[in-house]
LODRENMAR-393619 format. One record per residue (C-alpha): residue number from 1; residue in one letter; x negated, y, z negated. Coordinates in steps of 0.02 Angstrom, whole numbers, plus 50000, padded with zeros to 5 digits. Layout:
% residues N
num=NUM	residuo=A	X=X	Y=Y	Z=Z
...
//
This chain:
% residues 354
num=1	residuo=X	X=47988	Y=47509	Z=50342
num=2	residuo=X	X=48139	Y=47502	Z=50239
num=3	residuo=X	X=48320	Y=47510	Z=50317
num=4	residuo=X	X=48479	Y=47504	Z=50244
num=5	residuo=X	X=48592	Y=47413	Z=50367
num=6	residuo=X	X=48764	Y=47344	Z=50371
num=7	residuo=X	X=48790	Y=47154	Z=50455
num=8	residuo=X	X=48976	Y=47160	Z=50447
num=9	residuo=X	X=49117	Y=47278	Z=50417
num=10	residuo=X	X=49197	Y=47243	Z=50259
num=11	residuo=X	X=49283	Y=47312	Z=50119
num=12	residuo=X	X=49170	Y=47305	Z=49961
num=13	residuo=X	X=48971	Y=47335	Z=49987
num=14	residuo=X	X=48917	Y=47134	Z=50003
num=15	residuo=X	X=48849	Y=47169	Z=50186
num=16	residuo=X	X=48731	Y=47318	Z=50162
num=17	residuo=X	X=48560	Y=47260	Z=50135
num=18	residuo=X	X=48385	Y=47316	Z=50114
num=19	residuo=X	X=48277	Y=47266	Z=50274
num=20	residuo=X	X=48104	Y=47279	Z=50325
num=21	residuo=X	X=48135	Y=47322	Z=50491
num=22	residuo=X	X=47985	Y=47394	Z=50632
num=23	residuo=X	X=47931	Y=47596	Z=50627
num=24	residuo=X	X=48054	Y=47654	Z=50753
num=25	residuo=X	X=47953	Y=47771	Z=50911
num=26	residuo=X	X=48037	Y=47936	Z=50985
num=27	residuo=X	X=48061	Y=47942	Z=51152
num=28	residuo=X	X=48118	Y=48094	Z=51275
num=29	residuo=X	X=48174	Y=48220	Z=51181
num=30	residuo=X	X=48184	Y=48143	Z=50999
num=31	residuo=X	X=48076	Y=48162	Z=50858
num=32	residuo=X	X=48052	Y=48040	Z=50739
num=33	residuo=X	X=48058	Y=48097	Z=50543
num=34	residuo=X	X=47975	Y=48033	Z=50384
num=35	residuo=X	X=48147	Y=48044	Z=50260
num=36	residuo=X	X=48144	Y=48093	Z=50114
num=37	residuo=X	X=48329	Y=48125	Z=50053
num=38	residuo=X	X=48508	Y=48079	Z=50106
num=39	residuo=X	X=48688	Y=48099	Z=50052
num=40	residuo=X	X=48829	Y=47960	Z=50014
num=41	residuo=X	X=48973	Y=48036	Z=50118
num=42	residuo=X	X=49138	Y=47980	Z=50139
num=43	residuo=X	X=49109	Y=47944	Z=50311
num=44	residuo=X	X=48973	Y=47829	Z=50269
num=45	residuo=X	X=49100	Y=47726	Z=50204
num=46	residuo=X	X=49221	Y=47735	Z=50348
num=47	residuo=X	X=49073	Y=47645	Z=50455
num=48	residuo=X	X=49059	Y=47510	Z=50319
num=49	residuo=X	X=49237	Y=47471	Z=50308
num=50	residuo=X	X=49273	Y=47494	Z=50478
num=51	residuo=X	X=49387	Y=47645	Z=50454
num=52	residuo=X	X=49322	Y=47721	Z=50608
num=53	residuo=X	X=49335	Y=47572	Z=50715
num=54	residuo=X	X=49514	Y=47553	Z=50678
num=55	residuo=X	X=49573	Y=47721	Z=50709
num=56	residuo=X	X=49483	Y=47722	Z=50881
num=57	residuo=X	X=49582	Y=47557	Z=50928
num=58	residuo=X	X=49746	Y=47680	Z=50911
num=59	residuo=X	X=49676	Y=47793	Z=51029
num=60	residuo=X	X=49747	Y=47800	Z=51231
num=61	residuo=X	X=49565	Y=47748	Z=51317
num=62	residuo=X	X=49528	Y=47582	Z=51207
num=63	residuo=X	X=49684	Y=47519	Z=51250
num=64	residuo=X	X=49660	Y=47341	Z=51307
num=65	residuo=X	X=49452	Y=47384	Z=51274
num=66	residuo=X	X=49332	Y=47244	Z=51211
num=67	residuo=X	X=49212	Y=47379	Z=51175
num=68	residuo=X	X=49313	Y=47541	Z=51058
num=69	residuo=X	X=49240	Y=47722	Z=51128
num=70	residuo=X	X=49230	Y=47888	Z=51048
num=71	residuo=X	X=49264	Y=47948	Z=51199
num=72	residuo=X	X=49365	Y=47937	Z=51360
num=73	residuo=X	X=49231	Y=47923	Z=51464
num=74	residuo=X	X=49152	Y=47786	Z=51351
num=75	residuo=X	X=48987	Y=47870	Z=51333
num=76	residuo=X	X=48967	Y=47849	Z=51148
num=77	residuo=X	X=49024	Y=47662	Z=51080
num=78	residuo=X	X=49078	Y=47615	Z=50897
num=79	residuo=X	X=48905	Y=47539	Z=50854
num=80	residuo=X	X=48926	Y=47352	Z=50836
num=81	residuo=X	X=48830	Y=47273	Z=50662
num=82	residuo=X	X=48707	Y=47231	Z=50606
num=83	residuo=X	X=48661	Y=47453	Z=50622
num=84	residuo=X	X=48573	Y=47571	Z=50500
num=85	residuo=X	X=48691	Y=47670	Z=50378
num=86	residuo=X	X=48703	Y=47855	Z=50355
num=87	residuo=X	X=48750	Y=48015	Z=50412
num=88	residuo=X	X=48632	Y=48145	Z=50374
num=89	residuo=X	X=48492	Y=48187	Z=50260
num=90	residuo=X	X=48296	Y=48277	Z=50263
num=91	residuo=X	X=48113	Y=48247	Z=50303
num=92	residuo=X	X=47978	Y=48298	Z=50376
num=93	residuo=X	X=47956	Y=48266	Z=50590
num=94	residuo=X	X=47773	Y=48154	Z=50598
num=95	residuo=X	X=47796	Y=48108	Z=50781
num=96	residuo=X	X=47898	Y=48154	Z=50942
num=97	residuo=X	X=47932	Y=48096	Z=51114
num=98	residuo=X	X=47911	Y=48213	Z=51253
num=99	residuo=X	X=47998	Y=48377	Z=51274
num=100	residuo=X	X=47970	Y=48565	Z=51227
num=101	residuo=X	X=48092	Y=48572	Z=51068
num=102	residuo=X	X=48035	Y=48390	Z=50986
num=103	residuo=X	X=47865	Y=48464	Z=51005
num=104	residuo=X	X=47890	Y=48627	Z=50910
num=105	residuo=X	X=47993	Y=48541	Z=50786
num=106	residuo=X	X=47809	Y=48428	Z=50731
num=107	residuo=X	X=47746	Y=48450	Z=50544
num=108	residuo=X	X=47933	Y=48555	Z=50514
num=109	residuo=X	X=48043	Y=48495	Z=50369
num=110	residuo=X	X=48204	Y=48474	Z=50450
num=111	residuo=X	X=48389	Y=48436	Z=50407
num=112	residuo=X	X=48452	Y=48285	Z=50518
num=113	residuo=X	X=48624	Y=48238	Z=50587
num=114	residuo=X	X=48632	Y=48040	Z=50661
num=115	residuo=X	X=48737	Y=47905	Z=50598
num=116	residuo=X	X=48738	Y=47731	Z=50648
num=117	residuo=X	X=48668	Y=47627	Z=50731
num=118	residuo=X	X=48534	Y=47749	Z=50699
num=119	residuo=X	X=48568	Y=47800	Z=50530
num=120	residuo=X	X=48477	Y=47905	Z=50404
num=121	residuo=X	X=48462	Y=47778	Z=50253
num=122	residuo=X	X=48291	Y=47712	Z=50281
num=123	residuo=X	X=48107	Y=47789	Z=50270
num=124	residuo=X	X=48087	Y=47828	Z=50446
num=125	residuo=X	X=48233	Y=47907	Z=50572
num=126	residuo=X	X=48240	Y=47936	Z=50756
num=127	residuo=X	X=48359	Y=48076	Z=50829
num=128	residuo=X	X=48369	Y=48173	Z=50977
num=129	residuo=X	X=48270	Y=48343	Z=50930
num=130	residuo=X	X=48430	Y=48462	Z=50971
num=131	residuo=X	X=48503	Y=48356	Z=50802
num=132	residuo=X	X=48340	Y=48421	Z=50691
num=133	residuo=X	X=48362	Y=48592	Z=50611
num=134	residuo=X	X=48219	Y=48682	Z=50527
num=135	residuo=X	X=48247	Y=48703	Z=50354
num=136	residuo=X	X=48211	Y=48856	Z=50227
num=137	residuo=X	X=48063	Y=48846	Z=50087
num=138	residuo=X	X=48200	Y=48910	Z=49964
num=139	residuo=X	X=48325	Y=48776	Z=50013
num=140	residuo=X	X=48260	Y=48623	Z=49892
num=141	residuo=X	X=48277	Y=48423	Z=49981
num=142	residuo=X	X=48457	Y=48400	Z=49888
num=143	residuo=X	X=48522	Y=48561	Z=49953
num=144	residuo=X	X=48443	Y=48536	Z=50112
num=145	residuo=X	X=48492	Y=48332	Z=50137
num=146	residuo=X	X=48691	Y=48413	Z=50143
num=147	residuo=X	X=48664	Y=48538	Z=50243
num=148	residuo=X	X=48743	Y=48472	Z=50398
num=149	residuo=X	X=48900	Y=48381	Z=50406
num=150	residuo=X	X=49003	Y=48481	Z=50291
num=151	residuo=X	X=48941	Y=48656	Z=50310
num=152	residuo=X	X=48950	Y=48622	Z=50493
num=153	residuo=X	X=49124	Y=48531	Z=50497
num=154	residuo=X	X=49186	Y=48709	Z=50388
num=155	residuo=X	X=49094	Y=48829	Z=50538
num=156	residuo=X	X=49181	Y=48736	Z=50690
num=157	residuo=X	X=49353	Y=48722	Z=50593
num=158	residuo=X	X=49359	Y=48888	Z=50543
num=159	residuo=X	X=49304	Y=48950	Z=50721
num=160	residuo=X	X=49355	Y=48842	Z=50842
num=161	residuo=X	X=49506	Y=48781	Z=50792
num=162	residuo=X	X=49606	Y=48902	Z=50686
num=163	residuo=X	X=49499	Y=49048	Z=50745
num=164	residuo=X	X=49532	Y=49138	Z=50582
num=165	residuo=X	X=49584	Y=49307	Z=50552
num=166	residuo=X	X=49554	Y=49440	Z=50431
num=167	residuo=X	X=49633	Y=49472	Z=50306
num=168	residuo=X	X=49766	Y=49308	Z=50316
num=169	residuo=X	X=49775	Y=49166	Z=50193
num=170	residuo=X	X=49695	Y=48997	Z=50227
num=171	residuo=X	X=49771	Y=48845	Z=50093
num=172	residuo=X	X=49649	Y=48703	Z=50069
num=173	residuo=X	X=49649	Y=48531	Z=49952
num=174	residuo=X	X=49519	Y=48425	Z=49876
num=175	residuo=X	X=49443	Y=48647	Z=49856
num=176	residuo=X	X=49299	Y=48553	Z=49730
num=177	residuo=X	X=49225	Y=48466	Z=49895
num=178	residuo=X	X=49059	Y=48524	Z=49969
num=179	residuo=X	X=49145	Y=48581	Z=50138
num=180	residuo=X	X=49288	Y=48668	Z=50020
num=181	residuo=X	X=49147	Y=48767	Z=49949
num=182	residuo=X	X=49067	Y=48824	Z=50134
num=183	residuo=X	X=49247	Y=48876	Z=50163
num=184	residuo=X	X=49262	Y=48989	Z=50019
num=185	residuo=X	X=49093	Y=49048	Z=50069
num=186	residuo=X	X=49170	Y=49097	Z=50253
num=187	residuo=X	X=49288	Y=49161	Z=50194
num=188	residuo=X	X=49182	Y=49319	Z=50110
num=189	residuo=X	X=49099	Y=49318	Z=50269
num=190	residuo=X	X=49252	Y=49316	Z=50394
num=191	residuo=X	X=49360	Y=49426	Z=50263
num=192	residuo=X	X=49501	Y=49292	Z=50231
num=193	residuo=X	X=49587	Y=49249	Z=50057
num=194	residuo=X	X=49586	Y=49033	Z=50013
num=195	residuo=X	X=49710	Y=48955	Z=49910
num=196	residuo=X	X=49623	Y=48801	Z=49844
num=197	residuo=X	X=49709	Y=48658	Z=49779
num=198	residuo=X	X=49638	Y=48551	Z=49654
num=199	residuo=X	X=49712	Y=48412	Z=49543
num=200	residuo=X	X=49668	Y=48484	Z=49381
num=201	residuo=X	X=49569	Y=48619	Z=49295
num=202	residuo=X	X=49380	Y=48545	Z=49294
num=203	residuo=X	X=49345	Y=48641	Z=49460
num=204	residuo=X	X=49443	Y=48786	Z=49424
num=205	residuo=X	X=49296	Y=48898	Z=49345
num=206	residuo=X	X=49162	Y=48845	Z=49467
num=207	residuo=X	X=49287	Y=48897	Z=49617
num=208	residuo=X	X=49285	Y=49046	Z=49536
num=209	residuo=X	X=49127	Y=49082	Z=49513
num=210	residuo=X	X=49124	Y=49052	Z=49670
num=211	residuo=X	X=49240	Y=49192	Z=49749
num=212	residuo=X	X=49404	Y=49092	Z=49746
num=213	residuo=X	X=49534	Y=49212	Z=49693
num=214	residuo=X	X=49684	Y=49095	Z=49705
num=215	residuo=X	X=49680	Y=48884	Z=49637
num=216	residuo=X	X=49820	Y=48779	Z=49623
num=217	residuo=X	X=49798	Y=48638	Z=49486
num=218	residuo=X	X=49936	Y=48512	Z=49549
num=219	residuo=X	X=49945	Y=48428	Z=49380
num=220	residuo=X	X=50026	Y=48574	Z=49309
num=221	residuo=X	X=50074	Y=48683	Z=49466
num=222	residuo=X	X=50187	Y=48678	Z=49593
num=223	residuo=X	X=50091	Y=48686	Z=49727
num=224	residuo=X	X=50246	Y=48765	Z=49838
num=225	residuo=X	X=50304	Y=48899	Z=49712
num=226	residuo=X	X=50139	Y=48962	Z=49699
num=227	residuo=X	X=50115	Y=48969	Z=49880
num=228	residuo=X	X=50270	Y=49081	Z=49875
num=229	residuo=X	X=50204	Y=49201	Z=49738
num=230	residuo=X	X=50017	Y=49213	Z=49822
num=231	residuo=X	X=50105	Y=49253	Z=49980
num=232	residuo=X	X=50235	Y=49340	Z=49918
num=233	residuo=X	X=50359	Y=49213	Z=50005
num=234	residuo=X	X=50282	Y=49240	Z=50194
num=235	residuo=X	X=50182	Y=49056	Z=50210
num=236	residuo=X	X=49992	Y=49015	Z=50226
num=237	residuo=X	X=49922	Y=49089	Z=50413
num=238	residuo=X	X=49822	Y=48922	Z=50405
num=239	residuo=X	X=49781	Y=48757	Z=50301
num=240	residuo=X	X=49659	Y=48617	Z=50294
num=241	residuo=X	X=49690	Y=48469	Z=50226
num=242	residuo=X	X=49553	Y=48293	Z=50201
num=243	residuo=X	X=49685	Y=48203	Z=50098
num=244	residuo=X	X=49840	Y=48130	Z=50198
num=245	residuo=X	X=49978	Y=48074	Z=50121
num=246	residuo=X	X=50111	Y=48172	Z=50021
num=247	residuo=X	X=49991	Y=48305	Z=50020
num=248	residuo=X	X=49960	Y=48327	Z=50195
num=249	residuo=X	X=50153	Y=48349	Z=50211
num=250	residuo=X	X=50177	Y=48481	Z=50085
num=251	residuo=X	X=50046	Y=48580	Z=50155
num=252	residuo=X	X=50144	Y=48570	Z=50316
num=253	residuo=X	X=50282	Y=48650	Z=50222
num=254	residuo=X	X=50174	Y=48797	Z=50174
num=255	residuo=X	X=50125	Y=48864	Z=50322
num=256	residuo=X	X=50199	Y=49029	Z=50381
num=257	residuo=X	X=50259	Y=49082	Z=50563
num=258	residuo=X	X=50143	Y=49043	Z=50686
num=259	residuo=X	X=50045	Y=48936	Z=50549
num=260	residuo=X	X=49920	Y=48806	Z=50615
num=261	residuo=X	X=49837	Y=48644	Z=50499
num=262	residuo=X	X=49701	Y=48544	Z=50559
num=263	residuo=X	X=49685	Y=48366	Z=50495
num=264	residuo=X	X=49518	Y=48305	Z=50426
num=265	residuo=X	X=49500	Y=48188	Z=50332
num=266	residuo=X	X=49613	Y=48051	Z=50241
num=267	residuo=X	X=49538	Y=48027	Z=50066
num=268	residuo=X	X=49714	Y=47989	Z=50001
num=269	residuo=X	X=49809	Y=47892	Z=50161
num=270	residuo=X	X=49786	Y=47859	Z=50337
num=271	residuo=X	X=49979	Y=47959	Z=50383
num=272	residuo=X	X=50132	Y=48048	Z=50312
num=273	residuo=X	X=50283	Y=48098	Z=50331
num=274	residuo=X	X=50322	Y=48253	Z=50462
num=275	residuo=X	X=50491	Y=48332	Z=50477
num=276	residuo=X	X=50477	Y=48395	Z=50654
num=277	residuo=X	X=50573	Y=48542	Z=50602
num=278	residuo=X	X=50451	Y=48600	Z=50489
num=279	residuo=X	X=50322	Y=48658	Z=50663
num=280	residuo=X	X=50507	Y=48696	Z=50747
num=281	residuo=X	X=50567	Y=48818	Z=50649
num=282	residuo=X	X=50398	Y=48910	Z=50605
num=283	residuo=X	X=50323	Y=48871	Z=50774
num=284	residuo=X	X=50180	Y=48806	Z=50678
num=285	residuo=X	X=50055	Y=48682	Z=50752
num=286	residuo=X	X=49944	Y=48540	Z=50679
num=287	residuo=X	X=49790	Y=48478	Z=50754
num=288	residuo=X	X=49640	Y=48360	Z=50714
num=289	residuo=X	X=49458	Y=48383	Z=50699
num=290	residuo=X	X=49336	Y=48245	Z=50705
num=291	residuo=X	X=49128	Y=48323	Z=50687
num=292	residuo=X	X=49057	Y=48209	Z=50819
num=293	residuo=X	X=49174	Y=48232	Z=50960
num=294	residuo=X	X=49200	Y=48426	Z=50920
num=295	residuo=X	X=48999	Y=48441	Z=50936
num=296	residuo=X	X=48997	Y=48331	Z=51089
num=297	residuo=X	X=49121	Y=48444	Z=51185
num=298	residuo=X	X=49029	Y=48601	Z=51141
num=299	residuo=X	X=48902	Y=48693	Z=51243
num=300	residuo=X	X=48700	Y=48705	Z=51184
num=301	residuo=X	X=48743	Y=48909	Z=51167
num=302	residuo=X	X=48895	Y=48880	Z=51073
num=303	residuo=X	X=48805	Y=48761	Z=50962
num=304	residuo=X	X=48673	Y=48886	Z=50945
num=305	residuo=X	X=48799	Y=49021	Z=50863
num=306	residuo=X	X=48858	Y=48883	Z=50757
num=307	residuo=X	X=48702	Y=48847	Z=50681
num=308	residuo=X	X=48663	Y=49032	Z=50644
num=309	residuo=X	X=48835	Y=49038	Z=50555
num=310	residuo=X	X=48779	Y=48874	Z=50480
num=311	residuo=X	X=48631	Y=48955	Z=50393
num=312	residuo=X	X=48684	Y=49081	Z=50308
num=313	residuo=X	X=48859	Y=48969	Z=50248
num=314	residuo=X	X=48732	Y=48835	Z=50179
num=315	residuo=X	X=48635	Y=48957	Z=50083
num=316	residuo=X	X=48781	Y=48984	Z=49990
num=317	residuo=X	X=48885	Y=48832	Z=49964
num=318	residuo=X	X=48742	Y=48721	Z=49938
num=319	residuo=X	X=48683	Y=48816	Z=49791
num=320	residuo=X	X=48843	Y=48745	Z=49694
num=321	residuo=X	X=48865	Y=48591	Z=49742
num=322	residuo=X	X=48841	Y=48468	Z=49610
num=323	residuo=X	X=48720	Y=48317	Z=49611
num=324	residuo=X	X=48772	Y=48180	Z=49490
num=325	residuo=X	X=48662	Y=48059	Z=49535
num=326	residuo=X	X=48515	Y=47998	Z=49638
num=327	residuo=X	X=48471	Y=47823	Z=49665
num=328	residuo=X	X=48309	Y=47742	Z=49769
num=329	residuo=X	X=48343	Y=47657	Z=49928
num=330	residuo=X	X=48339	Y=47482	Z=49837
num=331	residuo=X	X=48467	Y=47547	Z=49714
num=332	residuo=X	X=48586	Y=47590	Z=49866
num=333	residuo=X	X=48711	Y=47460	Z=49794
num=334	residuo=X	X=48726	Y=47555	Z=49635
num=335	residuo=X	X=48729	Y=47712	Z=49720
num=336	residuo=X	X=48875	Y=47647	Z=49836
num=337	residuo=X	X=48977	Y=47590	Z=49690
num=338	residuo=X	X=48936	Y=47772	Z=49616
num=339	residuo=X	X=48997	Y=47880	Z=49761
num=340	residuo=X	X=49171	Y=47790	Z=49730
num=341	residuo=X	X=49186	Y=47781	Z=49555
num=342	residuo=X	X=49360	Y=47853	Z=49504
num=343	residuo=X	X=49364	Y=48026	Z=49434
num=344	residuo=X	X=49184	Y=48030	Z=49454
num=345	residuo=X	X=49125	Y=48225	Z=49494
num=346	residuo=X	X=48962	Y=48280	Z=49627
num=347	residuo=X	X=48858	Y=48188	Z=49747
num=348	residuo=X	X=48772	Y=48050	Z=49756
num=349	residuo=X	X=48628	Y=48059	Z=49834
num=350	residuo=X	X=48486	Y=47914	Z=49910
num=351	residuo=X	X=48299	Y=47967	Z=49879
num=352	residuo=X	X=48217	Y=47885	Z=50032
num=353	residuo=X	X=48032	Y=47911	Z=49966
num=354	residuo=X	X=48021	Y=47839	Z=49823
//
């Protein structure tokens, strides 16, 4: 079968290639599924360049480590190239291993969450079967390829780690993302009002489409002063921010008393500057969120709820979420140099049937 793999981190695409590689068999538990579309996510490109692996050499537990963990108890390794790319994506389960739940889950069109070394970008994937999720007719294979990592990553934020309230105000950049959109969607479900911040206006009248009530475009905003006037001059309850940077630190400066921002992503830079009388003084609090550890620490019940609350999210958000392109796996160059293109707007997505 074809795989796309990577042979060496790096920072342009010169060591993904195409690869006839051996039909991969489940074992315990797993199910092995006959893909047929996946997603170019910005964490796809954190395993190629190797943004992962550095930011886990930072951490406490890999200090001094020849092998870099995920984890303190060094359960889950950074995969080591050459390792199949990709995150998530959608098929159809034509085999699995023993076990109850990789049985049911035969002849079932699924949505998939792996990532590498056993990635998604290549006509046949293996994952454990608790990683397979049953799919609607309705739902077509674009929607359905994205229906994991950012719905999902908006469900555990916005429950586990802000545990938002009604009727309080949650400020969020980069609001024309896919996981933006699952937020606004919460939000109708949870009863909270989003502030989303964009750079400019080409967003604007999908967001509102949407539900958004409240965008900030940056390029002709301040984003502070209309904090103030949304809030009337009380702060955000909460914030979310993928960016980094300047950004990150002026959304620090928004939040209210008792205000909490999680850290997700950092599409714009890896730090910023924090005043540490900006928490003081509100007794705000930052913290991080990273999908695979936050899923490894949870229970199968909790995961359970999640994926309920995932479902109905998804049927929502996915519905907007624009598709600019979609490439064959032997275009996956192309598509690569697509999903970065500057200014470029929607996803890029890899047809692995073709």
């Amino acid at each position: 079968m074809k795989s796309v793999r990577l042979h060496s981190l790096s920072g342009g695409f010169d060591a993904v290639h195409v690869e006839d590689v051996p039909v991969p068999e489940p074992g315990p538990g797993e199910v092995r599924v006959k893909m047929r579309m996946s997603p170019i996510n910005p964490s796809d490109h954190n395993y190629i360049r190797g943004a992962y692996l550095k930011a886990l050499e930072r951490l406490i537990w890999n200090h001094g480590k020849d092998e870099i963990a995920f984890d303190p108890e060094r359960t889950r390794l950074h995969p080591t190239p050459p390792y199949a790319l990709g995150g998530e994506g959608v098929g159809v389960v034509d085999a699995a291993g023993p076990g109850m739940l990789a049985r049911r889950l035969m002849g079932k069109r699924v949505a998939l969450i792996s990532g590498p070394p056993r990635g998604t970008w290549q006509e046949y994937a293996v994952v454990e079967a608790k990683r397979a999720i049953p799919v609607p007719d309705t739902w077509t294979d674009a929607e359905a390829s994205m229906a994991l990592i950012n719905p999902l990553s908006a469900v555990l934020m916005l429950r586990d780690v802000l545990g938002v309230r009604r009727g309080t105000f949650l400020l969020q950049d980069a609001a024309g993302s896919a996981l933006a959109k699952s937020v606004i969607a919460m939000s109708q479900r949870l009863g909270f009002e989003t502030i989303n911040v964009v750079r400019d206006g080409r967003h604007t009248a999908a967001l509102r489409a949407l539900g958004a009530r409240h965008v900030i475009e940056t390029d002709s905003m301040d984003l502070r002063d209309e904090v103030v006037r949304i809030t009337r001059g009380r702060g955000v309850d909460y914030a979310m921010d993928c960016i980094g940077g300047p950004l990150a630190a002026e959304l620090v400066s928004c939040l209210g008393l008792g205000g909490h921002l999680v850290l997700y992503g950092t599409l714009g830079a890896p730090s910023f500057d924090l005043h540490s009388r900006d928490l003081m003084m509100p007794v705000a609090r930052v913290s991080g969120f990273f999908l695979g550890n936050h899923v490894a620490r949870k229970s199968p019940l909790a995961m359970l709820r999640a994926l309920r609350e995932l479902r109905a999210v998804a049927s929502r958000s996915l519905s907007d979420v624009e598709v600019r392109e979609i490439y064959t796996l032997d275009e996956v160059h192309r598509a690569l140099e697509a999903s970065v293109a500057p200014g470029a707007r929607g996803k890029v997505l890899l047809r692995l049937d073709a």
